[in-house]
C-alpha positions as CSV (number, residue, x, y, z in Angstrom):
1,X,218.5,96.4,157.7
2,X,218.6,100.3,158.0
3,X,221.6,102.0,157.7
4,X,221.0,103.7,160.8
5,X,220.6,100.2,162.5
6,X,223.7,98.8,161.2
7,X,226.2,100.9,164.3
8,X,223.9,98.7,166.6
9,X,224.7,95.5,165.1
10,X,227.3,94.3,168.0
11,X,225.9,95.8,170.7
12,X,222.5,94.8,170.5
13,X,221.4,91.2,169.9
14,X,220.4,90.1,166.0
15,X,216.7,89.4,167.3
16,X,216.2,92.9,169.3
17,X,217.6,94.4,166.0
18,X,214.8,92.5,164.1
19,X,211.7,93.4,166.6
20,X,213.0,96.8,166.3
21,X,213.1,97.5,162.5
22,X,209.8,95.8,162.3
23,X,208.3,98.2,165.0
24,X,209.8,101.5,164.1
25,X,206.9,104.1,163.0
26,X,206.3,105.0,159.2
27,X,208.3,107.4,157.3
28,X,210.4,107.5,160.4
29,X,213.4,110.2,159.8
30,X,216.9,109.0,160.2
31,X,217.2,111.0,163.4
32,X,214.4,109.6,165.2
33,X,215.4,105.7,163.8
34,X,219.1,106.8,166.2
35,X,217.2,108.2,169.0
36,X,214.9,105.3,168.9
37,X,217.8,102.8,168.7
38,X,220.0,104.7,171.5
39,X,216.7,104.5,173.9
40,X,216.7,100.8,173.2
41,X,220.7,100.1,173.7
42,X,220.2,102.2,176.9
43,X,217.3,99.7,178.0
44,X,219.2,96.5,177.0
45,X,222.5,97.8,179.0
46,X,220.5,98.7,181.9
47,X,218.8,95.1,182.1
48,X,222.4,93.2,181.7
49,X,223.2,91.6,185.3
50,X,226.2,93.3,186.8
51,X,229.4,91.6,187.4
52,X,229.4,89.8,190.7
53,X,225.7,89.8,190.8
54,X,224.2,86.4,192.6
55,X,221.9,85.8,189.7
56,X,221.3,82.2,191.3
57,X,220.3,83.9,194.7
58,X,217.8,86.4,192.9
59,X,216.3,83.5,191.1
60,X,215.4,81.6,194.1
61,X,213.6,84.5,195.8
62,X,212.0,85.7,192.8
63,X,210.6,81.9,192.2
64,X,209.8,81.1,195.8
65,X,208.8,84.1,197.5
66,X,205.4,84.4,195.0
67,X,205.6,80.5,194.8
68,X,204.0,80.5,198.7
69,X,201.2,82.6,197.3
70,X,199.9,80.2,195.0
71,X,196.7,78.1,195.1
72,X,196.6,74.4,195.5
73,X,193.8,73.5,192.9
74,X,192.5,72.3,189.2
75,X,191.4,73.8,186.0
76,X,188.0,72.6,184.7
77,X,187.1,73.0,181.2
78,X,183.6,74.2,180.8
79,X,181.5,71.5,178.6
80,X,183.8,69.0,179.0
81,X,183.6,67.1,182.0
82,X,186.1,64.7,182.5
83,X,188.6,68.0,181.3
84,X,190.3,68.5,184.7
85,X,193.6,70.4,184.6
86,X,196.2,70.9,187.3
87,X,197.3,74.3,187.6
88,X,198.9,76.2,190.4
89,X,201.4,74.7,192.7
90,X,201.1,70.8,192.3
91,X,201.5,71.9,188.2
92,X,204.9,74.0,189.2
93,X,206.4,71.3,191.4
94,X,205.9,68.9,188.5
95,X,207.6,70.8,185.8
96,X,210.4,71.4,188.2
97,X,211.0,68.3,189.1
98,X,211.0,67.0,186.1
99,X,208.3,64.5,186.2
100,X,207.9,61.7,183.8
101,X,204.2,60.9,184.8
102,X,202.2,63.9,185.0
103,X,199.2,64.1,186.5
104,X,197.1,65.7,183.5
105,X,198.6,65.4,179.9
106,X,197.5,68.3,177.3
107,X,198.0,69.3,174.1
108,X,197.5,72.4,171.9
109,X,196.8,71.1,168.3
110,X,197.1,73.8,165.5
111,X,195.7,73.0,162.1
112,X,196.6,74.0,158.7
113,X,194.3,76.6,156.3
114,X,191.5,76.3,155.9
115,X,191.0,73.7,158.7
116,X,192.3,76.6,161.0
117,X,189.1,78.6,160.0
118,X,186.8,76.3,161.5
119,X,186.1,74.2,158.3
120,X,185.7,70.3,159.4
121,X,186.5,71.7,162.4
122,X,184.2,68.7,164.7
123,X,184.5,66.2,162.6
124,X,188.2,66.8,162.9
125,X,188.5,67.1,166.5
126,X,186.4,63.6,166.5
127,X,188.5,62.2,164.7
128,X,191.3,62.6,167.2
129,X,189.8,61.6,169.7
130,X,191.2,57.9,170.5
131,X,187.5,55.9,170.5
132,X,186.5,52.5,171.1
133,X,183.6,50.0,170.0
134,X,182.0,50.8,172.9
135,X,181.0,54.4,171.7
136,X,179.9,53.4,168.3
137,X,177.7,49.8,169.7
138,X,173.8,50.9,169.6
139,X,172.6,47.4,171.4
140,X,174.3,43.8,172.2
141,X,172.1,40.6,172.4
142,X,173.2,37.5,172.9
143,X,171.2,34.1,171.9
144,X,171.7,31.5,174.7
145,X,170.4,28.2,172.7
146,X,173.4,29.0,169.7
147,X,175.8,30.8,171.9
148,X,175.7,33.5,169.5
149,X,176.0,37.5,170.0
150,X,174.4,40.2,167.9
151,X,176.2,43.5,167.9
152,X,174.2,46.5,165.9
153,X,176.1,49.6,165.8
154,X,175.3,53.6,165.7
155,X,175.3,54.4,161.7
156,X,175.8,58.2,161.7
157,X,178.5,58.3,164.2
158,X,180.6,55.4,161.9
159,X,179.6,58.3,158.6
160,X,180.7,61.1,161.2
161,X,184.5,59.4,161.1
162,X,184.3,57.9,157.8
163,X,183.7,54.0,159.4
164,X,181.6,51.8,158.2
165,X,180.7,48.3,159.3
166,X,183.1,46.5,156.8
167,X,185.9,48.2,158.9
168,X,185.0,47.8,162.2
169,X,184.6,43.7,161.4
170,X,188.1,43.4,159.8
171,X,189.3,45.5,163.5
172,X,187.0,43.0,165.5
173,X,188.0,40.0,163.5
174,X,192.0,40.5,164.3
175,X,191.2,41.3,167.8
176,X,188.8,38.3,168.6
177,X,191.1,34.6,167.8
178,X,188.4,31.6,168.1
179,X,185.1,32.8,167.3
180,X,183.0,32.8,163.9
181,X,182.6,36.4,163.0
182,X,180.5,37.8,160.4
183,X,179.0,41.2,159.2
184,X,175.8,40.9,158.3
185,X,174.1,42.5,155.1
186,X,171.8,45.3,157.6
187,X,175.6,46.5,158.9
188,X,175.3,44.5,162.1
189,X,178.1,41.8,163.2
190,X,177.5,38.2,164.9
191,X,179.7,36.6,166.6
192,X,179.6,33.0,167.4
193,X,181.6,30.9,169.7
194,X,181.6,26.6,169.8
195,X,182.9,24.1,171.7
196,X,181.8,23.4,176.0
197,X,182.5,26.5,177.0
198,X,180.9,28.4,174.0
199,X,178.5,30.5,176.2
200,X,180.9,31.6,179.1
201,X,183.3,32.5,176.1
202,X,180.7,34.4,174.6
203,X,179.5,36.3,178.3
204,X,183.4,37.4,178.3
205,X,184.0,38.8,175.1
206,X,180.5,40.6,175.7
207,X,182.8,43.1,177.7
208,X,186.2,42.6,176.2
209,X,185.1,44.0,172.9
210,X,183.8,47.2,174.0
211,X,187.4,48.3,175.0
212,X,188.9,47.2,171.5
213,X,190.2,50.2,169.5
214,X,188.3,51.3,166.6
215,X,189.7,54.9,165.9
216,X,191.4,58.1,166.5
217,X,194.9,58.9,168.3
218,X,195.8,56.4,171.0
219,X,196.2,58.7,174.0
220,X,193.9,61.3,173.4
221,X,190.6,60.6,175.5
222,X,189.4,64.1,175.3
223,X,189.1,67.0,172.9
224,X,187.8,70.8,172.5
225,X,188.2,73.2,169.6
226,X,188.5,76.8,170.9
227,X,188.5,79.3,168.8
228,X,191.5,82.0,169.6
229,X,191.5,85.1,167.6
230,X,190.1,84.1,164.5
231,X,191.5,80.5,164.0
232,X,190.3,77.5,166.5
233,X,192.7,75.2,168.2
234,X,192.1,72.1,169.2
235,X,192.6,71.4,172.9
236,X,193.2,67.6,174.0
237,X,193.4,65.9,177.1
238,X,195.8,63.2,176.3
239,X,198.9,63.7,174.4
240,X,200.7,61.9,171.8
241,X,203.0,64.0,169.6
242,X,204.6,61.2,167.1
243,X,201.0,60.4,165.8
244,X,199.8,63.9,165.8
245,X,202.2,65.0,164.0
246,X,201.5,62.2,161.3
247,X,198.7,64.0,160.8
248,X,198.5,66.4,157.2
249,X,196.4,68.8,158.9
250,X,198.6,69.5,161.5
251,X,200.7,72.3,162.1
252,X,203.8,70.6,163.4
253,X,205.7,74.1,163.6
254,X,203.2,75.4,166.6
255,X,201.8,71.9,168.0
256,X,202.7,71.1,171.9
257,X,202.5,68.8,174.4
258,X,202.9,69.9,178.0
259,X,204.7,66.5,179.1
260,X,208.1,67.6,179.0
261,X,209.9,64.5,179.1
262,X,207.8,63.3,175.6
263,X,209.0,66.7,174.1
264,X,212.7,66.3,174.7
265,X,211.9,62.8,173.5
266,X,210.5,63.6,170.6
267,X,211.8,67.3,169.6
268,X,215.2,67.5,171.5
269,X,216.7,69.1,174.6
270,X,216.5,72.7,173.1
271,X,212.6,72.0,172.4
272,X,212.3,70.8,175.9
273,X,214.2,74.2,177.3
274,X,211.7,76.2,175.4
275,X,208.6,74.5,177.0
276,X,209.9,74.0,180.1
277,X,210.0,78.6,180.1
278,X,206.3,78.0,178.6
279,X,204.5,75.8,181.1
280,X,206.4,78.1,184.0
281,X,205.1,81.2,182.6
282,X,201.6,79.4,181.5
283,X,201.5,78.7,185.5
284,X,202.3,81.9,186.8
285,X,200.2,83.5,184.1
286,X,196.9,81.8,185.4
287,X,198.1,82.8,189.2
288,X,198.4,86.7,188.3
289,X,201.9,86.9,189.3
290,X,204.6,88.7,187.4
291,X,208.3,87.0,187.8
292,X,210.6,88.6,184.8
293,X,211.4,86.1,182.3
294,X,215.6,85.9,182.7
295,X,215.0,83.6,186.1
296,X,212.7,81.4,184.2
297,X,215.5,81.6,181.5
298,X,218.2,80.4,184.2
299,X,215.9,77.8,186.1
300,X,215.3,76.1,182.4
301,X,219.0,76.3,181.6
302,X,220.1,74.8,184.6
303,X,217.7,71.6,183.8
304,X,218.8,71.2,180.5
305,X,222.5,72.0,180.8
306,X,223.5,68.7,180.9
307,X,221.7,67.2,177.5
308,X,218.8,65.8,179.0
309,X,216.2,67.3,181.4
310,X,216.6,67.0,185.1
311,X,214.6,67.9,187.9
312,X,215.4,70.9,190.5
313,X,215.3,67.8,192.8
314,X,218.1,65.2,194.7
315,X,217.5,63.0,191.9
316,X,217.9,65.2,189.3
317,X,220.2,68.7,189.5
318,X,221.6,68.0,193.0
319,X,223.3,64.4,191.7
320,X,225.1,66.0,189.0
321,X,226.6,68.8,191.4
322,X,230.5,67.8,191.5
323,X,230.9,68.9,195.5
324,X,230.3,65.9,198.0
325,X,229.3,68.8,201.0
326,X,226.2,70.3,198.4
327,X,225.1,67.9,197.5
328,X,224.6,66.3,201.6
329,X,223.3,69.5,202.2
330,X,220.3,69.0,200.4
331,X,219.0,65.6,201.2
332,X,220.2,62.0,203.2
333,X,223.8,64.0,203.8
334,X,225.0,60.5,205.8
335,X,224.7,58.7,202.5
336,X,226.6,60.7,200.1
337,X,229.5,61.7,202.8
338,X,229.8,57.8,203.2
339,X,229.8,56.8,199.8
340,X,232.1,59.8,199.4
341,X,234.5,58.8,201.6
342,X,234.9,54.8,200.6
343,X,236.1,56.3,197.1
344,X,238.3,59.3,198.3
345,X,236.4,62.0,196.8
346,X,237.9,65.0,197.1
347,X,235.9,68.9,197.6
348,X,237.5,71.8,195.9
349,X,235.0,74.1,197.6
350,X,234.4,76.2,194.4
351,X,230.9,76.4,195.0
352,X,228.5,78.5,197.8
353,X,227.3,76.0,199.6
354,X,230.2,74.2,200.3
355,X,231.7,77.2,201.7
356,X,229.0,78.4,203.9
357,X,229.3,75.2,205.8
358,X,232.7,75.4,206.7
359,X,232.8,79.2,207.2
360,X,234.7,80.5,204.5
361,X,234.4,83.6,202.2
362,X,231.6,82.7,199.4
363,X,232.8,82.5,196.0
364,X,229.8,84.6,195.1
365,X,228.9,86.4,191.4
366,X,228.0,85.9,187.8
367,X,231.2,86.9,185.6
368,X,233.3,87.8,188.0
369,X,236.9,87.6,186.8
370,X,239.2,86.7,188.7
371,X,242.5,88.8,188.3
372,X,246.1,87.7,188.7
373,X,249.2,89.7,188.9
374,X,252.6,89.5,189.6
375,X,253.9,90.9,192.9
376,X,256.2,93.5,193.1
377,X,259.4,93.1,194.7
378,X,261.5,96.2,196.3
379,X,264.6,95.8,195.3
380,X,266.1,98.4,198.1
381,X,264.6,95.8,201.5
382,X,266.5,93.1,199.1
């Protein structure tokens, strides 16, 4: 680090510090390195909260007040049809309450060099895709007289995958317990069923085998390169990030999933923080409206506080909250003040809520000490 730098080093975070040597100009003289560095402290002490400040309050209005503004609709991705996203406010309301079940799953799949570059780039994103027999089956006929079915399948789409018949019969033959299977020498599989009930058995497989899985990444129905600056990315609809991240292509440092719940799952709570501040921003981004980043900050570190993720819902923040009166003033008050009351639970009234319903001063403000002193006694009126 520059010498010039090193005064700044506690009073300006380590990571400012590091954006800052990195984007100081050229053959930059040591006084303009200290001007440059003073204008930045400045910045940074001017963006701090101040002491007492209702950070909480500020986040609320910043978050709802644009949050009436926003559309109720979906994302469609060109050339992909069944690509529907949900954006706006339905895709807001979900993140913040914490959802397990989402109503579109995505990932953002970056790939190693030189796969990055485009190279195998469709046979790649094929080869995600989570595919059954159906899609590779070119015609099915069935033979009444020796209850027997014929399935031929679609040659250059097995190659475009690296299948071939052999495999697909092995896959088939596990799935399929009491018929005679065999893969004939032209690539095409019979399958042949016995006993009184051979040809209904044979009518029902007809359809059961066309949902069997052949290949690909179970949960991913959909995918799209797109090419972003001058690498693609594969976009899926569908996520599953323990099998993607199998994958030696993958670049597991920059692949996501926007399920939150299968990322603190999978990554941890500090990797679910991080995306809940990215689908937030990712939303408000597509909307056009500009909230500054320190409430999504608080918003995602009041979720996660606790170890685990939990919703800005009754179920979720509200039922961790320690006062019996705030958490009745958000939803079915009768039930907690009951439940409350047949263990003794006691309020402290710490809190704002709590003290707003009964009329007392508000214990407002973000580090605000509290001071204590000793009172001083005249010792003349004694």
């Amino acid at each position: 680090m520059k010498r010039e730098l090193l005064e700044f080093k506690d009073k300006l975070p380590l990571k400012i510090l590091e954006e800052l040597e990195q984007g100081l100009p050229d053959k930059a003289s040591p006084a303009r390195i200290k001007k440059i560095a003073d204008r930045v402290y400045e910045e940074y002490r001017s963006s701090l909260a101040e002491p007492g400040e209702c950070v909480g309050l500020v986040t609320a209005e910043s978050i709802g007040e644009p949050g009436t503004q926003m559309t109720l609709n979906t994302f469609h991705f060109a050339g992909v049809s069944e690509m529907n996203v949900t954006t706006g406010l339905p895709r807001l309301i979900e993140i913040l309450d914490a959802r397990k079940t989402i109503s579109t799953e995505m990932m953002e799949i970056f790939l190693n060099k030189p796969y990055s570059r485009g190279k195998e780039i469709k046979n790649i994103a094929e080869g995600l895709k989570e595919t059954t027999l159906k899609e590779y089956i070119k015609s099915i006929s069935i033979n009444v007289a020796e209850t027997r079915m014929r399935i031929e399948l679609k040659d250059q789409k097995l190659k475009d995958v690296n299948l071939n018949p052999a495999k697909v019969g092995r896959i088939l033959h596990k799935s399929l317990k009491g018929f005679d299977f065999k893969v004939e020498k032209d690539g095409a599989m019979r399958i042949k069923a016995s006993g009184d009930d051979a040809l209904n058995m044979i009518y029902r497989v007809k359809e059961k085998i066309k949902d069997i899985y052949i290949h690909g990444v179970k949960g991913i129905t959909q995918v799209l390169p797109v090419k972003r600056g001058e690498e693609y990315v594969i976009v899926t609809a569908g996520t599953n990030l323990k099998e993607v991240y199998k994958l030696p292509f993958v670049d597991i440092t920059r692949t996501t999933s926007n399920n939150i719940t299968e990322v603190e799952k999978f990554l941890g709570i500090e990797a679910a923080r991080k995306a809940i501040v990215k689908e937030i921003l990712k939303v408000l981004k597509d909307q056009g409206i500009s909230i500054d980043h320190r409430h999504i900050l608080l918003v995602s570190d009041a979720m996660t506080m606790s170890g685990k993720v939990l919703g800005v819902s009754r179920y979720g923040i509200v039922k961790e909250k320690p006062s019996v009166l705030a958490r009745a003033s958000f939803e079915t008050p009768i039930r907690h003040i009951i439940n409350a009351s047949m263990v003794g639970e006691k309020d402290e009234l710490n809190s704002v809520i709590e003290n707003v319903m009964i009329n007392q001063p508000v214990p407002i403000g973000t580090g605000l000490p509290g001071l204590i002193t000793k009172k001083r006694v005249d010792e003349k009126k004694k």
